[in-house]
C-alpha positions as CSV (number, residue, x, y, z in Angstrom):
1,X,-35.2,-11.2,-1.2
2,X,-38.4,-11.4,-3.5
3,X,-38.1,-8.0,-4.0
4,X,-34.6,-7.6,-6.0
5,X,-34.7,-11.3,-7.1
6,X,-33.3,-11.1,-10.6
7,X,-32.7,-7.5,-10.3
8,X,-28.7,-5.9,-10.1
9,X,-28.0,-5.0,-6.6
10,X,-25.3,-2.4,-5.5
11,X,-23.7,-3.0,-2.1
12,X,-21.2,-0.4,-0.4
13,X,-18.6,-2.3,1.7
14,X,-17.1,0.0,4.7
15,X,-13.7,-2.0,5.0
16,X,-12.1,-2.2,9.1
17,X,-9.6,-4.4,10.4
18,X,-12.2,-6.3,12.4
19,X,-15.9,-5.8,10.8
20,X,-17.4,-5.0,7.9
21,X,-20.4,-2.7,7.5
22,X,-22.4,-3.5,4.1
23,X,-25.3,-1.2,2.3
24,X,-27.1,-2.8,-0.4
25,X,-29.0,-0.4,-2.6
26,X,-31.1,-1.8,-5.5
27,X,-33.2,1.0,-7.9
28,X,-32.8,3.7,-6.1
29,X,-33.2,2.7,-2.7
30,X,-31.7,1.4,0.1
31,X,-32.7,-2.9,0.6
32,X,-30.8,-3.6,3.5
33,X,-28.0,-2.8,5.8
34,X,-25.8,-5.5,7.8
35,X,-22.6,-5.5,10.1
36,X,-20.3,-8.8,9.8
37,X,-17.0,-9.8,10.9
38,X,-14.5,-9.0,8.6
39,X,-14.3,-12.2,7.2
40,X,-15.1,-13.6,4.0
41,X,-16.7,-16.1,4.7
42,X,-19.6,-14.1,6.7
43,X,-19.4,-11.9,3.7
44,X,-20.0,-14.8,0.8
45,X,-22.6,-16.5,2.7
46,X,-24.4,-13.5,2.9
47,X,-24.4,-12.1,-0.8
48,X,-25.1,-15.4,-2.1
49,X,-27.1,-16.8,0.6
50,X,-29.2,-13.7,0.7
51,X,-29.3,-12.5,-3.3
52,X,-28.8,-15.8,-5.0
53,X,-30.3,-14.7,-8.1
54,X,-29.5,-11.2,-8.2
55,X,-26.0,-9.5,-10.3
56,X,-23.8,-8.3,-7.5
57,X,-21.7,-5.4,-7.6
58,X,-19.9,-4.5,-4.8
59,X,-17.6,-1.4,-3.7
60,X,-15.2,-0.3,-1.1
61,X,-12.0,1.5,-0.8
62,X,-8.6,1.3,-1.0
63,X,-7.1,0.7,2.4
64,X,-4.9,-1.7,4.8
65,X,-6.6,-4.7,3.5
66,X,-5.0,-3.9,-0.3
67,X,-6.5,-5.8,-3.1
68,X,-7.2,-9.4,-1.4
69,X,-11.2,-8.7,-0.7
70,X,-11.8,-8.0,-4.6
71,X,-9.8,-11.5,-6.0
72,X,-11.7,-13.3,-3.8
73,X,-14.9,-11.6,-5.0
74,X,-14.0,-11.9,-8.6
75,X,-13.1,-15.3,-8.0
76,X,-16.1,-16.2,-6.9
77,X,-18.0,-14.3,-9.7
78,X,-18.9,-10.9,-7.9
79,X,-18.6,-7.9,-9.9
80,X,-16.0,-5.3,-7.7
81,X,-15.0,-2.0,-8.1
82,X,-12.1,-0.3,-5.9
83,X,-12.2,3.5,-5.3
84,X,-9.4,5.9,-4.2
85,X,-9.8,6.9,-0.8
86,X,-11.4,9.7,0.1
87,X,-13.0,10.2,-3.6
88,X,-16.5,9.0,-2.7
89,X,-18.9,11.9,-3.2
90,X,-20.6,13.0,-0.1
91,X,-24.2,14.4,0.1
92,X,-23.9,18.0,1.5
93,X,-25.9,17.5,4.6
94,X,-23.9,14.9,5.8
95,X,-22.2,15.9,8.9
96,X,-21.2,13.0,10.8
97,X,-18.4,10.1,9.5
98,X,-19.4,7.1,10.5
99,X,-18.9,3.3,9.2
100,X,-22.4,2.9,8.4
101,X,-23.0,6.6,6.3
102,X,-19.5,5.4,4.4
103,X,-21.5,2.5,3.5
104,X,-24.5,4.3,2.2
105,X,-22.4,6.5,0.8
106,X,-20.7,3.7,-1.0
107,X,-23.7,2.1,-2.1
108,X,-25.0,5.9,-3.2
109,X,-22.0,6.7,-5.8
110,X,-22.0,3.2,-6.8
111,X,-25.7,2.9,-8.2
112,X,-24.6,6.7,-9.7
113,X,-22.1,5.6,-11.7
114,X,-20.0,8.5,-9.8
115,X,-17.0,6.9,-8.4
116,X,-13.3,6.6,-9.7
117,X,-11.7,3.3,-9.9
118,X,-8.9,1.6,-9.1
119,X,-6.8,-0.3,-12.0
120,X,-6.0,-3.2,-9.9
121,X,-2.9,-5.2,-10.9
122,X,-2.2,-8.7,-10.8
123,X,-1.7,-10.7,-7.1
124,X,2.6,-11.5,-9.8
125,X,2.9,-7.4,-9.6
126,X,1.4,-6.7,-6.5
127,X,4.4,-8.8,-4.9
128,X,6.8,-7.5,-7.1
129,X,5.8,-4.4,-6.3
130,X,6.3,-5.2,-2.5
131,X,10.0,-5.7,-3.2
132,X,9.8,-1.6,-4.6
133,X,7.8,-0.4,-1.5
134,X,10.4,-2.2,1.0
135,X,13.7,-1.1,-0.7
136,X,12.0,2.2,-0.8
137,X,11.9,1.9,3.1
138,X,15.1,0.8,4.0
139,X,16.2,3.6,2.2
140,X,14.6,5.9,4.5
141,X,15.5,3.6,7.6
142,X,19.2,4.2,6.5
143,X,18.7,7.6,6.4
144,X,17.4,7.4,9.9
145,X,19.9,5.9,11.1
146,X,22.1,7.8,10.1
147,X,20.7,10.9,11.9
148,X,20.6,8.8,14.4
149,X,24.1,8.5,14.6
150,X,25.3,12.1,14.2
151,X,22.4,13.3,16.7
152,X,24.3,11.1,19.0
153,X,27.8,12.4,18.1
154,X,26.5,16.1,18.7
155,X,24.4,15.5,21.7
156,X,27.8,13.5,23.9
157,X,30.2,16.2,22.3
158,X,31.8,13.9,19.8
159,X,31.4,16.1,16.7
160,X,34.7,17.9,17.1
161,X,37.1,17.9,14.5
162,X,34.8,15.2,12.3
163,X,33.6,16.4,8.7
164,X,30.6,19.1,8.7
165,X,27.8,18.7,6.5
166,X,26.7,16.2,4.6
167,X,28.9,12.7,4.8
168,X,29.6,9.9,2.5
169,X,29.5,5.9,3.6
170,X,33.3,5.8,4.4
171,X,32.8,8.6,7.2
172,X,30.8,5.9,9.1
173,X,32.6,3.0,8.8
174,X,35.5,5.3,10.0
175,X,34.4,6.6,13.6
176,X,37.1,5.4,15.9
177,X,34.9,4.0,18.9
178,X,37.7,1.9,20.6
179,X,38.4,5.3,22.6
180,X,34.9,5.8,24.0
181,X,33.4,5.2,27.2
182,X,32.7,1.7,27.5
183,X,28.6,2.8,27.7
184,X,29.0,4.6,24.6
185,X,30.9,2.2,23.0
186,X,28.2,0.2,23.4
187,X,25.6,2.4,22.3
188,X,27.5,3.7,19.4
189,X,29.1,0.6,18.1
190,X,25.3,-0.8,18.1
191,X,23.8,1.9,15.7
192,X,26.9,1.3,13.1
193,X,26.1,-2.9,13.5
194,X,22.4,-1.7,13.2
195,X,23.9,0.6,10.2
196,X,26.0,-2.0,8.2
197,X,23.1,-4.8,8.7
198,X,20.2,-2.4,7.0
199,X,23.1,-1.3,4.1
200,X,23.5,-4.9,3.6
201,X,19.9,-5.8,3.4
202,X,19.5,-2.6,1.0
203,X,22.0,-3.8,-1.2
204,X,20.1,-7.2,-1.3
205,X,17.0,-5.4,-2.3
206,X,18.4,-3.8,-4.6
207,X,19.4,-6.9,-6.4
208,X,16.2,-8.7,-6.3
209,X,15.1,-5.5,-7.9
210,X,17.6,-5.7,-10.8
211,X,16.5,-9.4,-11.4
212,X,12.8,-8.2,-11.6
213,X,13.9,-5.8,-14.1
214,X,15.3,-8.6,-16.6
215,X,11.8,-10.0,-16.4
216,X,9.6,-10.1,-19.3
217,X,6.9,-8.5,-17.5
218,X,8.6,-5.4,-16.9
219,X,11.9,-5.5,-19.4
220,X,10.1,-3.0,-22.0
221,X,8.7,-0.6,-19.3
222,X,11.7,-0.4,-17.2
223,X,14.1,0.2,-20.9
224,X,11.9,2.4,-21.4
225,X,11.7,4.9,-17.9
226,X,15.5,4.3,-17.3
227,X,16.2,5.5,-21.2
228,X,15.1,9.2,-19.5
229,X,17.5,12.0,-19.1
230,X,18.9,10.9,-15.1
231,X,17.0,8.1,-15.1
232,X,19.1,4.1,-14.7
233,X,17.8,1.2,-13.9
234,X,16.9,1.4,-10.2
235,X,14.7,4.5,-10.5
236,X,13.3,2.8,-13.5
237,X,12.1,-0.3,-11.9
238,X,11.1,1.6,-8.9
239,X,9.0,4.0,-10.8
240,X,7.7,1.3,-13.0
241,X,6.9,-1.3,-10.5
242,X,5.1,1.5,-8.1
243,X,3.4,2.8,-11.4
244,X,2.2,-0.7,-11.9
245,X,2.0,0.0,-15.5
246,X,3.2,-1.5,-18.7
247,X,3.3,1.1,-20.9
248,X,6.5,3.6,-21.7
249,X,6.0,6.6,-19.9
């Protein structure tokens, strides 16, 4: 447009799974407004069909979609900035949440300079990372599981006489089934299969997190969080790799 040609343009990008609301602000007012599919694409063809000769910058926040909107921007030369979510400054009258006021808001704190960023790590870490997140949640499916297990036990009075409190692996793999009701056999013997299976996955996790650990990406950083009082090598890496961070803490 004749209007910004030349000139640095600020857009606000409301990010949802299937469209993408866009306010472009350019000295202290608002230019234009536009809602696309939520694909890039549609979103390239517009910024450089539409400002071909203007500097770009473009913000939206964290969310489902991760990191993969901003390399494709900065691949394709567009200046972006990632926010927190939920750190954009609103304007006090603002009552009502929609995609479109996100957008101006966006646009708003971006042409302000009042917006926290992002440090956005490398597409290497970001799937290393991934390795972190999902050994973090078979952890938790483990733990599940195993409430699962006991809930079941109590519920079918099968909890006499077996160990109170909290119980280590071996307690597990040492419920006699074979006695059961043949329903319950089958129920039962299927949450300790479903049981071994996650432990085993886990423990394969766990490995490909050791041999990210060795790596000279993350040797220093992870030497240096496991050298902590209570710290070894698994909550290092963990902590290092969610960190996404180089530097000793």
């Amino acid at each position: 447009e004749s209007i910004v040609s030349g000139k640095r343009i600020f857009v606000g990008l409301e990010d949802a799974k299937r469209s993408w609301k866009l306010c472009v602000r350019c000295e202290g007012m608002i230019v234009h407004e536009v809602s696309m599919p939520a694909l890039y694409p549609a979103l390239r063809g517009y910024l450089m069909g539409r400002y071909p000769e203007c500097r770009i910058v473009v913000m939206y926040e964290t969310g489902f979609g991760g990191f993969n909107l901003y390399d494709k921007l900065m691949a394709d030369g567009i200046e972006c900035v990632v926010t927190p979510a939920h750190t954009v400054e609103q304007a006090k009258v603002s009552r009502v949440k929609t995609d479109r006021t996100d957008a101006r808001l966006l646009a708003a704190n971006l042409e302000a300079g009042t917006y926290v960023t992002c440090r956005v790590p490398d597409r290497q870490r970001r799937e290393d990372r991934q390795v972190s997140r999902t050994t973090s949640q078979m952890q938790r499916y483990i733990i599940a599981v195993k409430n699962q297990i006991r809930r079941f036990l109590e519920f079918h009075g099968l909890d006499e006489g077996l160990a109170a409190g909290r119980w280590r692996d071996h307690d597990y793999r040492d419920l006699d089934i074979a006695s059961l009701p043949s329903s319950l056999q089958t129920s039962l013997g299927t949450l300790l299969s479903l049981l071994a299976k996650v432990e085993e996955l886990h423990a394969e996790l766990k490995q490909e997190l050791k041999r990210l650990s060795q790596q000279p990406a993350y040797q220093a950083g992870v030497a240096a969080k496991a050298g902590c009082p209570g710290v070894g090598w698994f909550i290092g890496d963990t902590v290092h790799l969610g960190m996404g961070r180089d530097d000793p803490v």
